[in-house]
MARZASE-428476 format. One record per residue: residue in three letters; x, y, z of N, C-alpha, C in turn. Coordinates in steps of 0.1 Angstrom, whole numbers, plus 5000, padded with zeros to 4 digits. Example, Ala and Ser with C-alpha at 12.3 -4.5 7.8 and 13.67 -1.06 7.14 Angstrom:
! MARZASE-428476
<pt aa="Ala" n_X="5132" n_Y="4943" n_Z="5078" ca_X="5123" ca_Y="4955" ca_Z="5078" c_X="5132" c_Y="4967" c_Z="5078"/>
<pt aa="Ser" n_X="5128" n_Y="4978" n_Z="5071" ca_X="5137" ca_Y="4989" ca_Z="5071" c_X="5129" c_Y="5000" c_Z="5079"/>
This chain:
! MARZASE-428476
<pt aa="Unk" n_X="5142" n_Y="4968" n_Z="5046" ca_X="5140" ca_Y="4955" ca_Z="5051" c_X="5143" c_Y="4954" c_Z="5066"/>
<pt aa="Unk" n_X="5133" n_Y="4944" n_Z="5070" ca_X="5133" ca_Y="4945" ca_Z="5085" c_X="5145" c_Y="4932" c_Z="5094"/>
<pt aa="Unk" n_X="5157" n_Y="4937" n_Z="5090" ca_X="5171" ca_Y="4928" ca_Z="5095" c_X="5168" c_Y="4919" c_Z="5104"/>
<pt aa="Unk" n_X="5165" n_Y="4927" n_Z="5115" ca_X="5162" ca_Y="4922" ca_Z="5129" c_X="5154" c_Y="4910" c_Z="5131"/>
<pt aa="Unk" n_X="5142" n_Y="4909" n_Z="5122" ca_X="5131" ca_Y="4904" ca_Z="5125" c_X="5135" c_Y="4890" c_Z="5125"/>
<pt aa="Unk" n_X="5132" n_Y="4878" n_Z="5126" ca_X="5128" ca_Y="4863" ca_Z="5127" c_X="5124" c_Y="4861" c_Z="5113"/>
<pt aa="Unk" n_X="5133" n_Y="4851" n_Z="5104" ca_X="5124" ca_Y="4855" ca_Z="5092" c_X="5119" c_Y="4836" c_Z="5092"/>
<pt aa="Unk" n_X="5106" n_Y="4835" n_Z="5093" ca_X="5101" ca_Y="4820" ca_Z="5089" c_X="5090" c_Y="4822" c_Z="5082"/>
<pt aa="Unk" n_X="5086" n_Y="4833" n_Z="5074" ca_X="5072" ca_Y="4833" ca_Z="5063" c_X="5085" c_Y="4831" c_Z="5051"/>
<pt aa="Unk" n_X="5080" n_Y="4821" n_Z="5040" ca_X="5084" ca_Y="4817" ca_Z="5027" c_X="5081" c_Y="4816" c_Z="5016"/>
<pt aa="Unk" n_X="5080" n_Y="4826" n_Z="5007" ca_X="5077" ca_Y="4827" ca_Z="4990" c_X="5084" c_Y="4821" c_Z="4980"/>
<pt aa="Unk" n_X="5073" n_Y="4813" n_Z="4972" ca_X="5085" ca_Y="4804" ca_Z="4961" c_X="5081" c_Y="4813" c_Z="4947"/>
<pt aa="Unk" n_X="5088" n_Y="4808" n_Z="4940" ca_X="5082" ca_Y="4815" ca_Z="4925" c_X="5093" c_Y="4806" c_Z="4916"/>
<pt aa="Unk" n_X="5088" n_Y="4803" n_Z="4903" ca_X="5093" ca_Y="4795" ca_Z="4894" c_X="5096" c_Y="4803" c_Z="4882"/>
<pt aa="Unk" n_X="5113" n_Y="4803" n_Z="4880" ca_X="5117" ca_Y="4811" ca_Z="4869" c_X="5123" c_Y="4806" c_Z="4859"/>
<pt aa="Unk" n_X="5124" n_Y="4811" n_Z="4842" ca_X="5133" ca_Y="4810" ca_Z="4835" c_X="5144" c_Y="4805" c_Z="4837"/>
<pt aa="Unk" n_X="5153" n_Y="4797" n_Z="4833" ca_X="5169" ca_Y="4797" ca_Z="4832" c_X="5178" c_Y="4813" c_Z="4829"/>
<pt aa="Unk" n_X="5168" n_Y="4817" n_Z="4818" ca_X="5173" ca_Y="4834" ca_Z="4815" c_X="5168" c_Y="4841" c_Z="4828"/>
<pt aa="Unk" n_X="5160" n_Y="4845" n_Z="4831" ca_X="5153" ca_Y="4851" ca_Z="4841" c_X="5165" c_Y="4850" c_Z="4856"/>
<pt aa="Unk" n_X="5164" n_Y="4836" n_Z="4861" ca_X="5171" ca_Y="4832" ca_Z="4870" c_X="5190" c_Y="4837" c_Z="4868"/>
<pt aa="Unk" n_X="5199" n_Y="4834" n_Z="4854" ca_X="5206" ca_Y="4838" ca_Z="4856" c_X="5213" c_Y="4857" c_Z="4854"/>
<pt aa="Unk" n_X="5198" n_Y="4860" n_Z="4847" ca_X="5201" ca_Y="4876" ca_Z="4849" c_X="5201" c_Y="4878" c_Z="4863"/>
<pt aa="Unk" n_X="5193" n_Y="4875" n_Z="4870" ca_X="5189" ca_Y="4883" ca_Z="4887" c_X="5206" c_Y="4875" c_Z="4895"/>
<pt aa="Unk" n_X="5203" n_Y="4864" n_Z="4895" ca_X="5223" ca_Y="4856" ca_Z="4898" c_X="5235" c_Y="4871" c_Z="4893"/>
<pt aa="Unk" n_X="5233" n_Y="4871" n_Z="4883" ca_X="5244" ca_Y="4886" ca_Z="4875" c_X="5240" c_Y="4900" c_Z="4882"/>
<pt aa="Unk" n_X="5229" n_Y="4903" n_Z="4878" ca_X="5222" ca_Y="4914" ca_Z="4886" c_X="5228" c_Y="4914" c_Z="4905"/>
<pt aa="Unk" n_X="5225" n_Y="4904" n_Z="4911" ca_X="5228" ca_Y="4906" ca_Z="4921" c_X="5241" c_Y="4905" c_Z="4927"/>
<pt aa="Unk" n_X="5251" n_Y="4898" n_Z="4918" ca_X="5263" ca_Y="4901" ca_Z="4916" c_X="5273" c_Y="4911" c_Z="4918"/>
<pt aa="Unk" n_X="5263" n_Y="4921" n_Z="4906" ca_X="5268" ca_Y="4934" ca_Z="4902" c_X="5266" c_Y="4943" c_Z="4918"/>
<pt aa="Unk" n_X="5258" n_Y="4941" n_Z="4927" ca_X="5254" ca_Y="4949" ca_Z="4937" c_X="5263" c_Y="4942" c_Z="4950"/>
<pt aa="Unk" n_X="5268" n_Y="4931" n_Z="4948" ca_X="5273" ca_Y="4925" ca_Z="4959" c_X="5261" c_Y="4921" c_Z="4975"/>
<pt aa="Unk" n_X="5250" n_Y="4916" n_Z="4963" ca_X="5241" ca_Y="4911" ca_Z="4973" c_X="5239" c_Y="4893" c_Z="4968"/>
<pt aa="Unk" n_X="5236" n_Y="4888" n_Z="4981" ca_X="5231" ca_Y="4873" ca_Z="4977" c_X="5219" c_Y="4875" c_Z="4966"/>
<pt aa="Unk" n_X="5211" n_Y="4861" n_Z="4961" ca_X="5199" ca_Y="4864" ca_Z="4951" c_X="5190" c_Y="4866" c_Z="4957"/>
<pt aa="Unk" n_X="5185" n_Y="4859" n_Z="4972" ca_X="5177" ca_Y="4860" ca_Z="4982" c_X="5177" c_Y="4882" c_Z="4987"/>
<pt aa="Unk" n_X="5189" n_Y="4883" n_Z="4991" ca_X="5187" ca_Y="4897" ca_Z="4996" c_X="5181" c_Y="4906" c_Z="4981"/>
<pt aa="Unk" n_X="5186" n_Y="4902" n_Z="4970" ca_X="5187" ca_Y="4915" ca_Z="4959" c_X="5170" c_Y="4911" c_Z="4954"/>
<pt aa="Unk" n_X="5166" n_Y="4899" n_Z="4954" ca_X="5152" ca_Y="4897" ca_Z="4949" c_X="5141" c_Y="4903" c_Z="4964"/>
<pt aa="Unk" n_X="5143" n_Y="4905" n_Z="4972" ca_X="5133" ca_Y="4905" ca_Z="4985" c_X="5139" c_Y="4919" c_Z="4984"/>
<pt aa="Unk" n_X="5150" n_Y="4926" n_Z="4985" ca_X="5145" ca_Y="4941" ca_Z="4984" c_X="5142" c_Y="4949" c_Z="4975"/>
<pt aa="Unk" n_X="5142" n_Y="4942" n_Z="4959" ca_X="5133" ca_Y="4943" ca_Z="4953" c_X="5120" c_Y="4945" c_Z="4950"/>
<pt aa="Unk" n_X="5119" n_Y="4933" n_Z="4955" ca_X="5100" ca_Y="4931" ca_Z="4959" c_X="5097" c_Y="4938" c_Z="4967"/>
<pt aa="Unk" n_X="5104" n_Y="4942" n_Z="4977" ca_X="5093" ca_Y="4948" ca_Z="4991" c_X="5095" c_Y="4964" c_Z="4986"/>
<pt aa="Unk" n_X="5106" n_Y="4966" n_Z="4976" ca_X="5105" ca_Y="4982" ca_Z="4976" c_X="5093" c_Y="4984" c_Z="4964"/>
<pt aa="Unk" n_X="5088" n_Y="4977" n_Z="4954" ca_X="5080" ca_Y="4975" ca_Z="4946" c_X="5071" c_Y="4976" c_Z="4952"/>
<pt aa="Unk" n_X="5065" n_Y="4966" n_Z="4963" ca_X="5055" ca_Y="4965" ca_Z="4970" c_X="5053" c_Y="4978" c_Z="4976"/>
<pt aa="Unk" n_X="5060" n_Y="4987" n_Z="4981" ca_X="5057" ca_Y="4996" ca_Z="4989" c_X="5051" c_Y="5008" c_Z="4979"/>
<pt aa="Unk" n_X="5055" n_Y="5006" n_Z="4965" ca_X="5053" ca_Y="5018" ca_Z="4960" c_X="5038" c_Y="5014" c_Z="4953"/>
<pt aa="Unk" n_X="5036" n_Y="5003" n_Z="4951" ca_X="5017" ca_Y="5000" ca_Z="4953" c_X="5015" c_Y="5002" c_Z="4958"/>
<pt aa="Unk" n_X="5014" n_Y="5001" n_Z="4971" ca_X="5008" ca_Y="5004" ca_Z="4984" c_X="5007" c_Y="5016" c_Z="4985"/>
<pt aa="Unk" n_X="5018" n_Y="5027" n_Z="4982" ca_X="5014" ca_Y="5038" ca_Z="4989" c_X="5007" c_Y="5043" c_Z="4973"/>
<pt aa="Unk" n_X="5006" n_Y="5039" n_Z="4961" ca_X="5000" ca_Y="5043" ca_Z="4950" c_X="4982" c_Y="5043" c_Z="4955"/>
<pt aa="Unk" n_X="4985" n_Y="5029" n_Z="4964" ca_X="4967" ca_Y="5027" ca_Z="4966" c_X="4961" c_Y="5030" c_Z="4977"/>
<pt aa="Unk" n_X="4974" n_Y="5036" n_Z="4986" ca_X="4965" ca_Y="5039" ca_Z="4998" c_X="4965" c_Y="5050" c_Z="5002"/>
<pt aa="Unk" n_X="4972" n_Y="5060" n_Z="4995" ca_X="4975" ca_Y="5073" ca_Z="4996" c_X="4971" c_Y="5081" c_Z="4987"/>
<pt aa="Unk" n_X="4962" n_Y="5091" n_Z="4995" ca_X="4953" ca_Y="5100" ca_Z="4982" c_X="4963" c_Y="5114" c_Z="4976"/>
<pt aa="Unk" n_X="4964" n_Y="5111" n_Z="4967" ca_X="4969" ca_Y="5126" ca_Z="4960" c_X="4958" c_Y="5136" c_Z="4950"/>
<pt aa="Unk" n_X="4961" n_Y="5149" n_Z="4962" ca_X="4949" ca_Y="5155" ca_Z="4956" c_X="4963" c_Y="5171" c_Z="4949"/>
<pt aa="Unk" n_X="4956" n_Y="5176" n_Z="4942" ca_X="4957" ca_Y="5185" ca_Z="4932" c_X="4955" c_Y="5199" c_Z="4941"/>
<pt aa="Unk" n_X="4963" n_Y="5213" n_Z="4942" ca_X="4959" ca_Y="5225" ca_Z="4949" c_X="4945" c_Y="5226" c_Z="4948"/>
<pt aa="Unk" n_X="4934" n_Y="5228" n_Z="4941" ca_X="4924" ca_Y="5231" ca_Z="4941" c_X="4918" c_Y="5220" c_Z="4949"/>
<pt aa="Unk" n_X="4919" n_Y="5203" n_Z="4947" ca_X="4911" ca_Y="5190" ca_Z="4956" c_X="4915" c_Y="5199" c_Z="4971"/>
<pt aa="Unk" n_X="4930" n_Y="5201" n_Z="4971" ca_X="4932" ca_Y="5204" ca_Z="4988" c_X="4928" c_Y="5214" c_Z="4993"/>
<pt aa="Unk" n_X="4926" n_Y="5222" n_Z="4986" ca_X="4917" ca_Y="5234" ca_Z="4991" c_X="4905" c_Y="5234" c_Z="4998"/>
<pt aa="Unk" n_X="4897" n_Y="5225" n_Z="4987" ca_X="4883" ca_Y="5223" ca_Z="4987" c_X="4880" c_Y="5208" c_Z="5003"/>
<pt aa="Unk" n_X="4890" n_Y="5202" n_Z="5002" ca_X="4894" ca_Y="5190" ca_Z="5015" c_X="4891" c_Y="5198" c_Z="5030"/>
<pt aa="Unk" n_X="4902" n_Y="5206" n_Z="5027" ca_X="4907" ca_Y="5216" ca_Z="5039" c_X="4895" c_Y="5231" c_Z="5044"/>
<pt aa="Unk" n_X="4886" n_Y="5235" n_Z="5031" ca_X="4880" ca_Y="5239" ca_Z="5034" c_X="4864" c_Y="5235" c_Z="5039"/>
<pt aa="Unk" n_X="4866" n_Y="5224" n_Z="5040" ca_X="4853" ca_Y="5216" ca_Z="5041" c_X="4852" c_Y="5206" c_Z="5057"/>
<pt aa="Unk" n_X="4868" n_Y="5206" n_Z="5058" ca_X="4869" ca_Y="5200" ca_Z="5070" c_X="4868" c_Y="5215" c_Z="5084"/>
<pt aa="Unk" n_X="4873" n_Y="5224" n_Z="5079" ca_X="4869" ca_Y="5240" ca_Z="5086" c_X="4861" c_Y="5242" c_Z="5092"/>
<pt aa="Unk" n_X="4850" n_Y="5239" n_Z="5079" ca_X="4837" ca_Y="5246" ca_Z="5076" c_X="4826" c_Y="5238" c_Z="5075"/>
<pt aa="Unk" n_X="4824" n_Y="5221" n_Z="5081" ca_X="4819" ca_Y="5217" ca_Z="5076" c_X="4800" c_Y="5217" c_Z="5074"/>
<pt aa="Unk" n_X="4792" n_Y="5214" n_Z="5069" ca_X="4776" ca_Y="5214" ca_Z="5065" c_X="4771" c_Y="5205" c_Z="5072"/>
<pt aa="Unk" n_X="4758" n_Y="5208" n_Z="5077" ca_X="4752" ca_Y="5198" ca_Z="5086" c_X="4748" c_Y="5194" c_Z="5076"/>
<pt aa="Unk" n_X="4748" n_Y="5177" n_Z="5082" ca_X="4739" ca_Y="5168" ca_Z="5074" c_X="4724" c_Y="5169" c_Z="5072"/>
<pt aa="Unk" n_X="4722" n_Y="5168" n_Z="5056" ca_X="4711" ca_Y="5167" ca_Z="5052" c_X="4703" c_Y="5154" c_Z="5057"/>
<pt aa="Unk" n_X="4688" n_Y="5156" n_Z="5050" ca_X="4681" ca_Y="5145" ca_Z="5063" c_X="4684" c_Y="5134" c_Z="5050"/>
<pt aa="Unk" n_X="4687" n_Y="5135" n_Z="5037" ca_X="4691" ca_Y="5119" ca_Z="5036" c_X="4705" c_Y="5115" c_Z="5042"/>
<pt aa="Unk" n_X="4712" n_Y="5118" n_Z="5045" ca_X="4730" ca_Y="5122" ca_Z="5054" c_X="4723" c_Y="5112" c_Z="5067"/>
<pt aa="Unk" n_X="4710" n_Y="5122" n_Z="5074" ca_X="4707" ca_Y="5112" ca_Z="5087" c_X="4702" c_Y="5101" c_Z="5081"/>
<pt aa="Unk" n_X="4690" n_Y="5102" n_Z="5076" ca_X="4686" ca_Y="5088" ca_Z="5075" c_X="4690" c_Y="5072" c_Z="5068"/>
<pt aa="Unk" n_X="4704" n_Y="5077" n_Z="5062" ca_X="4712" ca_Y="5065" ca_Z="5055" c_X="4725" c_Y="5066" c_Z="5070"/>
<pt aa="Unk" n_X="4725" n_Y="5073" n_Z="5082" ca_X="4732" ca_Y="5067" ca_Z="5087" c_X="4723" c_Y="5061" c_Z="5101"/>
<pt aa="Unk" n_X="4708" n_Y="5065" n_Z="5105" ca_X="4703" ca_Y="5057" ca_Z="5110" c_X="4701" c_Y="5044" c_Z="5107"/>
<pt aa="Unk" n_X="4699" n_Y="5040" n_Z="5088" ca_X="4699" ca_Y="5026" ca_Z="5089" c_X="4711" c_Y="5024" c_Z="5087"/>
<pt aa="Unk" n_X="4723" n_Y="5029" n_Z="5083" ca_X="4735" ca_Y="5021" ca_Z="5087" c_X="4738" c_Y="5013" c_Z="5101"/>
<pt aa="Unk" n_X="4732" n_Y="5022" n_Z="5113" ca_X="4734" ca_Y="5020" ca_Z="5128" c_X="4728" c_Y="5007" c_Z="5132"/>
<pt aa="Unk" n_X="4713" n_Y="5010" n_Z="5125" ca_X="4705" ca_Y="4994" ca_Z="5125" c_X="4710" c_Y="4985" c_Z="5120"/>
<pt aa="Unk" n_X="4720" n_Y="4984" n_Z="5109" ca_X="4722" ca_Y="4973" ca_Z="5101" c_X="4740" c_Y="4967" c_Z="5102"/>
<pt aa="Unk" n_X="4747" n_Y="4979" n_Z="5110" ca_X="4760" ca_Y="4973" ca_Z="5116" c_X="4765" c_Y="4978" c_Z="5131"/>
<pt aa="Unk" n_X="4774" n_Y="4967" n_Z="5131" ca_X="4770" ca_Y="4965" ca_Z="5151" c_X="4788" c_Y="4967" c_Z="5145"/>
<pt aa="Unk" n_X="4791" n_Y="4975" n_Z="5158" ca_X="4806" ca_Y="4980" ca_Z="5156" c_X="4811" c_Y="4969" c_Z="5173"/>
<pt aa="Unk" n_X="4822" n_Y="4963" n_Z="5171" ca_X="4824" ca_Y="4958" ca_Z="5189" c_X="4835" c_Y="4970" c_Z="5193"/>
């Protein structure tokens, strides 16, 4: 968690009576407020989607074949060129 920062972005969420007084106990047990034990919950959850969906895991043989292709790589075939000539025509990069 980012201590330092300014915190003025704010998430609500509507819970159980059960719900609410497990995480109250739960956070208890850790000697955090509900606010600290639920947000570093969430952000460490968040992070492990994040890196589930943004980060490729490849297999010895995928990384092989990655690594030997970034080496070694093959000139593009003429469909390679001509789907990125019309790409060029059809997006304007600033």
């Amino acid at each position: 968690m980012a201590n330092a920062e300014t915190k003025s972005a704010r998430i609500e969420t509507r819970v159980s009576a059960e719900q609410k007084e497990m995480i109250e106990r739960a956070a208890a047990y850790v000697g955090r407020t509900v606010s600290e034990f639920v947000l570093g919950n969430v952000e460490q959850a968040a992070k492990a989607v994040i890196d589930e969906h943004e980060k490729m895991k490849l297999d010895r043989q995928q990384s092989k074949a990655l690594v030997e292709s970034l080496l070694a790589p093959v000139s593009p075939n003429k469909t390679l060129r001509s789907a990125a000539r019309d790409h060029r025509k059809r997006v304007t990069s600033r």
